[in-house]
C-alpha positions as CSV (number, residue, x, y, z in Angstrom):
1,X,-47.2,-5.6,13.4
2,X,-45.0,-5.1,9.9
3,X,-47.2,-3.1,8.4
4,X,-48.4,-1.0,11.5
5,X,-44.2,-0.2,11.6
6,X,-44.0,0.2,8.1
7,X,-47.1,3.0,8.1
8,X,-45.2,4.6,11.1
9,X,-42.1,5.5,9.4
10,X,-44.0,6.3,5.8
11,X,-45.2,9.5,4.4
12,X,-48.5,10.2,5.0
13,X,-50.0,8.9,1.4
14,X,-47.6,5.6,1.7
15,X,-49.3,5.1,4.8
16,X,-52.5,5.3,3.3
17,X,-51.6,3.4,0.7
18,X,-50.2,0.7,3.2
19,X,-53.5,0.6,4.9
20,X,-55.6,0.0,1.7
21,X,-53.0,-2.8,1.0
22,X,-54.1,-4.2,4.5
23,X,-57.4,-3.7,4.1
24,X,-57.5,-5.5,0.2
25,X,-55.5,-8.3,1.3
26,X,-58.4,-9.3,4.8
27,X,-56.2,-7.8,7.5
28,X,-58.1,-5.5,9.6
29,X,-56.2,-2.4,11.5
30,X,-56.4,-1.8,14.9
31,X,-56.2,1.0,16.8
32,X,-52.2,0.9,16.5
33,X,-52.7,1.0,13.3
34,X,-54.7,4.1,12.8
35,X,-52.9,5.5,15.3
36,X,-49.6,4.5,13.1
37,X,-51.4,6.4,9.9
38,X,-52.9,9.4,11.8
39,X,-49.1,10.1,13.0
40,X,-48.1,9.9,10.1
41,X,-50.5,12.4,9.0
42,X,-49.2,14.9,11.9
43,X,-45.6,14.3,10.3
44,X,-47.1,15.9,7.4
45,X,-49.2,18.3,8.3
46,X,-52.2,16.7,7.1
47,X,-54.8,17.3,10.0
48,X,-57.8,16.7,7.5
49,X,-56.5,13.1,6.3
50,X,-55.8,12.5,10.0
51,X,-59.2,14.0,11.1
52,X,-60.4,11.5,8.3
53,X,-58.7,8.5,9.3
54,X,-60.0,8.9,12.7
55,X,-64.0,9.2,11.3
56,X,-62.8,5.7,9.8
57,X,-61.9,4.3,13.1
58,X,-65.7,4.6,14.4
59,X,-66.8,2.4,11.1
60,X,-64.8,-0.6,12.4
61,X,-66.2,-0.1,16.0
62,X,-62.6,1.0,17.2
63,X,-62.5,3.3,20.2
64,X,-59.9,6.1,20.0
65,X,-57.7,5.5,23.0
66,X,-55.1,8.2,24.7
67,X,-52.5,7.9,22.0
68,X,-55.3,8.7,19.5
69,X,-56.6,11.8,20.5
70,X,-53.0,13.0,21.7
71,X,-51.7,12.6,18.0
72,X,-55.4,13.6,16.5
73,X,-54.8,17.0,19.0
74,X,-51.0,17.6,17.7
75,X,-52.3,17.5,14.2
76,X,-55.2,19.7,14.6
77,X,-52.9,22.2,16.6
78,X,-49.9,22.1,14.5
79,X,-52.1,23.4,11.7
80,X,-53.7,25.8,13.7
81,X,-56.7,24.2,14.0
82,X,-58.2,25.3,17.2
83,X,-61.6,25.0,16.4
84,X,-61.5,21.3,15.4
85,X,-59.2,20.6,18.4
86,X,-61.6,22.3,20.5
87,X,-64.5,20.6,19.3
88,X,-62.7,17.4,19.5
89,X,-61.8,17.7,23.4
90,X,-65.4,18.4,23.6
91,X,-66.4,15.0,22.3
92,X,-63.8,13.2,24.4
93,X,-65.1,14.9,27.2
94,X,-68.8,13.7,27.0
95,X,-67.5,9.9,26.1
């Protein structure tokens, strides 16, 4: 729970950071986790760190919920990245 609050009010990078922190020391993320660091990457306008953190998710057999594709969607369309948003409501959609 500390370090999924502590990636939620961090920069972008600190987050990242943070996670690889978790990650080295044997604590896995969870899904409030990622979506802790992909917020984070909205903050900063970073839709293709967030778009990357969210390919991560699938390689630890977490499934996006709600909160993850809402966030995922605010980055991609604060950046004006329709296409990607588009394409991402599409996958949704056939899950």
């Amino acid at each position: 729970i500390t370090f999924n609050a502590a990636i939620s009010a961090c920069h972008w990078s600190h987050g990242a950071d943070l996670l690889a922190t978790m990650c080295a020391h044997k604590v896995r993320p969870d899904i409030i986790t990622y979506n802790a660091i992909i917020g984070a990457c909205d903050k900063g306008r970073e839709w293709r760190q967030a778009m990357a953190h969210y390919e991560d998710m699938s390689m630890l057999s977490l499934r996006p919920d709600a909160i993850t594709v809402n966030v995922l969607l605010r980055a991609l369309q604060g950046c004006g990245r329709w296409i990607e948003a588009s394409e991402l409501l599409l996958i949704m959609q056939e899950q």
